[in-house]
C-alpha positions, 0 to 999 in steps of 0.5 A: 296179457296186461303189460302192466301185470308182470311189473304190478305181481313184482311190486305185490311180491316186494311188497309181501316180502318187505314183511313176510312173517317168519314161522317157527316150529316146535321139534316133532313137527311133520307137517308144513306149509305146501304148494297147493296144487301139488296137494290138489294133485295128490287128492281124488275130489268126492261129494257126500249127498244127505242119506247116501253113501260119499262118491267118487268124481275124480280119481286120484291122480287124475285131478286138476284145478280145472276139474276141481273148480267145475260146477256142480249143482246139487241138493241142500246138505251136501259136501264136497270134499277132497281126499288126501289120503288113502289107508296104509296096508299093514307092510306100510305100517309096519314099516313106518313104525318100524322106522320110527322106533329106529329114529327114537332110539337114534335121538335117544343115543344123540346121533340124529340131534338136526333131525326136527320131526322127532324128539318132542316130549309132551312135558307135563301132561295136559290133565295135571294141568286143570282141575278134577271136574275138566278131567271128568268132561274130558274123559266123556269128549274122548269115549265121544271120538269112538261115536262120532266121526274121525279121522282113522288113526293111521291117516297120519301116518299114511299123511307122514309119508305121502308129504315125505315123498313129495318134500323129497323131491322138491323140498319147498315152503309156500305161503300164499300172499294177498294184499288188500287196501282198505280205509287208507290200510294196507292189509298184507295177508299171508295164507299157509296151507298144510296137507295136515293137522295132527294135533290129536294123534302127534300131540295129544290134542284136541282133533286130526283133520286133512288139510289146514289153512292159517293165516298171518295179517300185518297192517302197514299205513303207507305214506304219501311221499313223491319221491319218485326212487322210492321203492313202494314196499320202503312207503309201507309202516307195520303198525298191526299184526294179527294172528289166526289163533283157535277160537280168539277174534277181534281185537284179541287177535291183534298186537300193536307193533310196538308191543313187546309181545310181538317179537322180531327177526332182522333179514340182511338188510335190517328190515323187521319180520313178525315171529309166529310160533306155530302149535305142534300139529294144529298150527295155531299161531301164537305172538310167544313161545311157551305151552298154551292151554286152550278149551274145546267148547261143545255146543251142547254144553254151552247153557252149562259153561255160562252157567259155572260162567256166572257161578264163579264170577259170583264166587270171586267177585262177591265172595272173594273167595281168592282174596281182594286181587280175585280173578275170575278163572279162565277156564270152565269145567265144561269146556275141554282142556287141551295144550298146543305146544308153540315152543319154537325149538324146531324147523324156522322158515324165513329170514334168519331161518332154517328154510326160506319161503316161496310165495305165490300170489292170492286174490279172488281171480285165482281159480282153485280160492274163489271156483271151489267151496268145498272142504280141503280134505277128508269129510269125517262127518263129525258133528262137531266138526273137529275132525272135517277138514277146513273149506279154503281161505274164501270159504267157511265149511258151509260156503259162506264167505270167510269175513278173514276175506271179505274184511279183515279190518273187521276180522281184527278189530281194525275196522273202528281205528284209521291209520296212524297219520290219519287221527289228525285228521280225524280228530279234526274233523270230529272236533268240528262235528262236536263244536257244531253239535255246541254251537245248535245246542247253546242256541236251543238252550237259549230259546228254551230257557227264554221260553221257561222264563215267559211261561214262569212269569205269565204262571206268577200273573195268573196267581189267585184269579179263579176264572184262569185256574185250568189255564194256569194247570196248563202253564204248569205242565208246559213249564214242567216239560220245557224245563225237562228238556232243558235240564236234557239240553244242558246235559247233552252239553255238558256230555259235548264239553266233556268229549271235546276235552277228552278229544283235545287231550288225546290229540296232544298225546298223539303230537307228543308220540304218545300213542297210548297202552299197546295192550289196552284193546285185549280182552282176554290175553292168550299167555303161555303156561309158567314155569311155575305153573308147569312145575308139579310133581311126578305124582300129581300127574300120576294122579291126574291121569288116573283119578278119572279112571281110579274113581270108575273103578271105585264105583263099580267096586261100591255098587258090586260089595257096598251098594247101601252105602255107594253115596257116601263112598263116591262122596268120600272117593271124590273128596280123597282124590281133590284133598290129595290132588289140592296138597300137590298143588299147594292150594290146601289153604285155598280149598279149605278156605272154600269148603268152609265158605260153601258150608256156611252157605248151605248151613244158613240155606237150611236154617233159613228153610227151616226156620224161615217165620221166625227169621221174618218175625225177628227181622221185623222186630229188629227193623221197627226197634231200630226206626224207633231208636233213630226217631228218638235221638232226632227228637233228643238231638 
């Protein structure tokens, strides 16, 4: 063994620690971050080949990371997967049921207030959040869960209690630490890996899956100082954090340091760790507490989504149909709703809370990250993937490496912006390559223009001799391209000047330590739900639950006693049921508003249609009146 290797793993250690993140969780949590070979030890490892049925290679109880991470070589298409979980005998789950109704009544008589996997109450239900066509989408994504694959709905449970048992003995709260170095970045990389995500069976969410991998980075600029007592982990300046979060990506997974969104926790000594609020069950991460609406978006539905896409910024932006302020909406009609609850009111680990962190090291030299490609849990052979279990943090699900892995400058969108103390330099070299750019370009502009003048002055000497008439043509044309390339020319210093002013003025922000809007990189802002926004009466979410159902019936209502008239009874239910649920949220107005609009549409469409010659006619007319009107006042004037 190196004997540098103990004194560099300590170093790497101090190094994650320094900025460890500290995790919260929202009440009702079951599931945290575990040591992953307890999890491989608990599994049995099975592989899945096209047209035949899953098989077993290694029994539960029996793996290992060795046996975990030995090749296998098979056809295009298969899977291998781990399983975590076996199906609970009905005395296990009346058992466990039974001990959950216990549970709730004690916290509903207040005698267990510190017990943190219970006393989660959804809140405002997810559907009374969004509008009446997501309801419907939605209704069709879950008769959709009975068709294609997922995961049984008491793996929870099973998964509640294994994770139990081995908490039970050991109660311990991993993370796995990496650290890259990358264009003068110190990227410090925190991996989380939980048994399970029961975002769908705990918290009405979107998806249940075994196993679960997130993940934290904070980006530090590390100084140069040759203080030889210096500690390496005081050299290193958080600058960046980035959070893993569902669908987001690039630059909207990041916040600046300095953002007020990014909020802090003091350890003993002082130092400053990012606060993560974990999702209840799909252990998303969020930079603020609150309720967050998020969209499932189906591949086959994507023309559709881009379609309303396009339609609304139609509707806001031209029409203005919610005032001058319009703003597009966020959310598509196509796309499913769903809320993850990060309220942070549960279990904290890390400094100030309620549990500490036990790290472990990562890089690719550790067998069960790079030696495995499959997935970490059950293979539910969904279409979608929502309910397969997630490959590891190398791995996507179809082996490819992860680019959270390979880049994760890139992955945050860090990989266009050097460290702070290194713009400087930057800037300076840039204000070289731009002065030189200048300096060729005043030099060809020179020659061109000399140029120009010579072949204008030989065109003006050629003038009214007949026998050099083509050779004039000629000076003509090439006096034409000459001064195209010029006016380009002169352009393109323009252009430079401009970037050199735009270089030096940022260059004197920085020198004023003024580093610019901590915001201005986002796109799309991940905010939580408001107070005001989640404020809707008991009714109105009776409404959302049931309007979907309510109008099922009503349509087999209409097609069993009115079938004549089942279009203007559909059309009268939809518009009863949006007219009640637009007066709960207090958009009459708004919706008035818009019918009035989209009936002038469809109005002017069909006097268009119908009377489209005469229309032509009229305009032609107007149009000639009015040349003529505007050539006689020239004329009078």
């Amino acid at each position: 063994m190196d004997p540098m290797e103990p004194e560099d793993a300590k170093t790497n250690l101090a190094l994650l620690r320094r900025f460890e993140p500290v995790v919260r969780y929202t009440r009702g949590e079951r599931f945290f971050p575990i040591n992953v070979e307890r999890y491989i030890a608990e599994c049995s490892l099975w592989v899945q080949r096209q047209d035949q049925p899953a098989e077993m290679l290694v029994a539960q109880g029996e793996l290992t990371v060795d046996k975990l991470v030995q090749p296998h070589q098979d056809g295009f298409g298969t899977v291998y997967f781990l399983k975590f979980i076996e199906p609970l005998d009905i005395r296990d789950l009346a058992r466990y049921s039974f001990d959950q109704a216990v549970s709730s009544i004690r916290q509903a008589l207040r005698l267990e207030q510190n017990n943190q996997e219970y006393g989660f109450h959804a809140g405002v239900g997810r559907l009374a959040r969004v509008g009446y066509g997501s309801r419907f989408v939605d209704a069709l994504f879950s008769l959709t869960l009975m068709l294609r694959g997922r995961v049984p709905g008491d793996t929870a449970i099973a998964a509640g209690l294994i994770y139990r048992s081995m908490q039970a003995g050991n109660e311990r709260y991993f993370y796995y630490g990496r650290i890259v170095r990358e264009n003068g970045w110190v990227v410090l990389q925190y991996w989380y890996f939980y048994p399970f995500n029961n975002w769908r069976s705990g918290f009405f969410g979107a998806n249940d899956h075994e196993g679960d991998w997130e993940m934290v980075c904070v980006y530090c600029s590390e100084s140069d100082s040759n203080d030889p007592f210096m500690p390496p982990e005081e050299r290193l300046t958080p600058q960046w954090v980035a959070y893993a979060s569902h669908d987001f990506s690039g630059d909207d997974l990041r916040r600046r340091w300095d953002d007020a969104e990014v909020e802090k926790a003091l350890d003993a000594r002082g130092n400053p760790h990012p606060v993560v609020y974990a999702g209840a069950g799909s252990h998303a991460s969020y930079f603020s507490r609150g309720e967050y609406l998020a969209e499932l978006e189906l591949p086959f539905l994507m023309p559709l989504v881009r379609l309303v896409d396009k339609l609304q910024v139609w509707w806001v932006q031209v029409l203005r149909q919610a005032g001058n302020t319009a703003e597009v909406s966020k959310f598509n009609i196509f796309r499913i709703p769903f809320v993850d609850y990060a309220r942070g009111d549960g279990l904290s680990i890390g400094s100030g809370g309620n549990k500490e962190w036990k790290p472990e090291h990562l890089d690719e030299n550790v067998p069960w990250a790079s030696g495995y490609r499959g997935l970490w849990g059950l293979y539910a052979k969904d279409p979608i993937s929502g309910e397969n279990a997630p490959a590891g943090p190398v791995y996507n699900r179809d082996g490819s490496v992860r680019r959270s892995w390979y880049d994760p400058l890139g992955w945050a969108g860090l990989d266009k912006l050097p460290p702070p103390d290194e713009i400087l330099n930057v800037l300076g070299r840039k204000r070289v390559e731009i002065l030189s750019a200048q300096s060729s370009l005043r030099k060809e502009i020179e020659e061109k223009s000399a140029k120009l003048v010579g072949l204008g002055v030989e065109a003006v000497a050629m003038q009214g001799l007949p026998h050099l008439e083509q050779a004039h043509r000629g000076l003509v044309e090439q006096m034409g391209a000459t001064s195209e390339e010029l006016e380009g020319l002169r352009r393109e210093l323009t252009l430079e000047d401009a970037r050199l002013g735009a270089l030096t003025q940022y260059e004197n922000r920085l020198q004023a330590g003024d580093l610019g809007p901590p915001r201005a990189h986002i796109h799309r802002a991940h905010q939580p739900s408001t107070e005001s926004g989640r404020a809707l009466a008991g009714v109105a979410e009776f409404i959302a639950a049931t309007s979907i159902g309510v109008l099922m019936f009503g349509i087999v209502l209409l097609t069993i006693f009115a079938r004549p008239y089942l279009l203007i009874g559909l059309a009268a239910m939809i518009g009863l049921l949006i007219f009640i649920e637009a007066g709960f949220r207090r958009q009459l107005n708004q919706l008035i508003n818009s019918l009035t609009v989209g009936l002038a549409i469809v109005s002017a469409l069909v006097l268009l249609f119908e009377f489209f010659w005469q229309i032509v006619v009229v305009a032609v007319l107007a149009a000639g009146a009015f040349i003529i009107w505007e050539n006689l006042r020239e004329i009078a004037g």
